[in-house]
N, C-alpha and C positions, 0 to 999 in steps of 0.2 A: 504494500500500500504506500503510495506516493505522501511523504511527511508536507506539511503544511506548515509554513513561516509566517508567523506574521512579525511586521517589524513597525512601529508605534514612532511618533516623530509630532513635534509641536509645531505648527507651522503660523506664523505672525498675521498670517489670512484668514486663520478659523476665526470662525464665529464664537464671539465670548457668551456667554446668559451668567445671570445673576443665580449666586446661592439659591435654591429653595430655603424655605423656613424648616431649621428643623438638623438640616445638614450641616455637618460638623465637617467632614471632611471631605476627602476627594473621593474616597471609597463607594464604590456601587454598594458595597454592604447593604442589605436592611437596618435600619432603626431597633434597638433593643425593647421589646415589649413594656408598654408604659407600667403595666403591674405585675414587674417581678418581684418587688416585695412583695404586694400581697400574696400572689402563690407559693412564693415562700414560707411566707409566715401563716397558710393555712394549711401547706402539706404537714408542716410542724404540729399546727396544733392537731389538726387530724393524728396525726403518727402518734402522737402522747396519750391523745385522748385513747386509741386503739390497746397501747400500752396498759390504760389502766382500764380496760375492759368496761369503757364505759361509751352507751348510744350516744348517740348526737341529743335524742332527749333529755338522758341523765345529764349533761355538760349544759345543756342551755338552762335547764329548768336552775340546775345549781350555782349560776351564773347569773341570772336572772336578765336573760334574755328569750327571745324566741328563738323556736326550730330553725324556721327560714333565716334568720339571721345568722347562725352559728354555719346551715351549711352556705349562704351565700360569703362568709369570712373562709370557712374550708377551701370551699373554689377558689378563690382568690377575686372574688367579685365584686368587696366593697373593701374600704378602708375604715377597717373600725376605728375607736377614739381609744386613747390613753384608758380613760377608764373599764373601756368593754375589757380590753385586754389584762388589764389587771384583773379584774373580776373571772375571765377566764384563769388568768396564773397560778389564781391562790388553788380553783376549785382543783387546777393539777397539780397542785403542790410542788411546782418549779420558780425559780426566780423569772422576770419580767425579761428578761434580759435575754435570757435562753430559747426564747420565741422569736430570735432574731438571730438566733446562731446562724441556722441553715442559711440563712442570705448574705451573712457576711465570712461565712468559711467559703462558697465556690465564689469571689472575686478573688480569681487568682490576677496575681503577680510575679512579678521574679527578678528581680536583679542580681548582674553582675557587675563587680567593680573591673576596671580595665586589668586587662593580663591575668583575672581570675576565675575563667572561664575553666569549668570539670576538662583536665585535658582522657580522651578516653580513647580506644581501640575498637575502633565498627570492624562485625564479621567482613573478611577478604581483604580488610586492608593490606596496601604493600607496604616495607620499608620507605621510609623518609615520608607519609604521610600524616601528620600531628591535625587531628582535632582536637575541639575546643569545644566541648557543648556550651552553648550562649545563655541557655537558658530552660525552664520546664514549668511544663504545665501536668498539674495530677486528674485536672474534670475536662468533659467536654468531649462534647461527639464525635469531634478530630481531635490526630498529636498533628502538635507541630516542634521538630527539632530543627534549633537555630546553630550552626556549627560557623566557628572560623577557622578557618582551612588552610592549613604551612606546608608547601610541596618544598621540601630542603635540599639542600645540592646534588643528594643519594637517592631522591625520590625515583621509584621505579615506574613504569606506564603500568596504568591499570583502568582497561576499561569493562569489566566484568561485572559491575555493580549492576545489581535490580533488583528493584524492592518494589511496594505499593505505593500509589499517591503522586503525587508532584514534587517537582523540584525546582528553586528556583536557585540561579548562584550570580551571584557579582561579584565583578573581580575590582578586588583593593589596590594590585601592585602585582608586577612580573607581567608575564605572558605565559599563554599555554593554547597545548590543541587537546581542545577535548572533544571527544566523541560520544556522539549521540545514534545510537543504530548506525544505521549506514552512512549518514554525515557526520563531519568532522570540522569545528567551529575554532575561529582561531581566534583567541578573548584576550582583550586588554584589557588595563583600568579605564574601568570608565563601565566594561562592556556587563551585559546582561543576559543570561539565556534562562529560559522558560519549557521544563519538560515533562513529560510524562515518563515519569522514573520508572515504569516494568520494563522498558527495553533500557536494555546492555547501554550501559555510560562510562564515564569515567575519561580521566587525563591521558592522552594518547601520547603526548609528546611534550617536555617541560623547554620551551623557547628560551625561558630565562630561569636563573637561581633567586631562591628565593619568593617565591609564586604564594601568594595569600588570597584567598578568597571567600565572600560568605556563601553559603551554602543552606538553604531554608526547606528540608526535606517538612512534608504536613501531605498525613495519610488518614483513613478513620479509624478512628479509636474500636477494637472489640474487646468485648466482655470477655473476662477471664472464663 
């Protein structure tokens, strides 16, 4: 099957539009759901209430709330007040605070400070290839592994790598050919390549010592 390039380029002719309302950045992304606290904070109390073996009746009436209330807070369908949820905490015998774990444990983060990036050994590496994991994420429907990449003056050509997912790499400094299936792309700083990581990759030929580049492998996450 004949591979497809496409090559991206800003040209001072296009046509500009104004931000929509709303957008943040450049990103086609979706917008993050306006209430993911709330189904946070009602998977929670669902999950407790479940724990203590108690209906959605027992929990409203001892709250003193209604049915439809407790399950429209469960769904994540309204924004209760300070009070509702106090009233909810006590009748779980949990702190207030703890109805709020679940939403603030998956914002993941991660920093690294410069040069202290996990240096590690991906299966088939050759000699003189150093990673660097950039960073990790523990939730979420995909991984994405961020690597800074050192082809050293011993680095061997390897293009044998295939894994799941995409791959994107920028190059920092050096030169190199690296190959992708049947093409073979020759990257400076500056340059960028975009791929579908199951077919055969990897550095064919090190043009210059010294060769750095990032390397943003992101595949979907499966359940253990």
């Amino acid at each position: 099957m004949a591979q497809r390039i496409t090559k991206i380029t800003d040209s001072p002719d296009s046509p500009q539009t104004e931000p929509s309302a709303g957008t943040l950045t450049g990103s086609a992304a979706p917008t993050a759901p306006e209430r993911d606290l709330e189904r946070a904070l009602g998977n929670r109390i669902r999950a407790i209430r479940r724990q203590h073996d108690l209906s959605i009746s027992d929990l409203a009436s001892a709250a003193g709330i209604s049915n439809g209330m407790l399950s429209k807070i469960e769904n994540g369908g309204i924004s209760p007040s300070l009070s509702t949820l106090q009233s909810i905490s006590q009748v779980l015998q949990v702190p207030l605070s703890s109805l709020f774990a679940s939403f603030e444990d998956r914002q993941d983060c991660s920093f690294v400070p410069a040069g202290h990036g996990l240096t590690i050994e991906r299966r088939g590496t050759k000699v003189g290839h150093v990673y660097q994991l950039l960073g990790h994420a523990l939730r979420g429907d995909v991984v994405v592994e961020p690597y800074l990449i050192t082809l050293q003056e011993n680095a061997a050509p390897h293009t044998s790598f295939s894994h799941a997912g995409v791959e994107f790499i920028h190059m920092i400094e050096g030169e190199v050919l690296y190959r992708h299936g049947a093409e073979t792309y020759r990257l400076r700083e500056g340059d960028s390549l975009m791929f579908d990581s199951s077919a055969l990759h990897g550095p064919e030929e090190m043009v210059s010592a010294g060769t750095r580049y990032l390397s943003i492998i992101v595949y979907p996450r499966t359940e253990p």
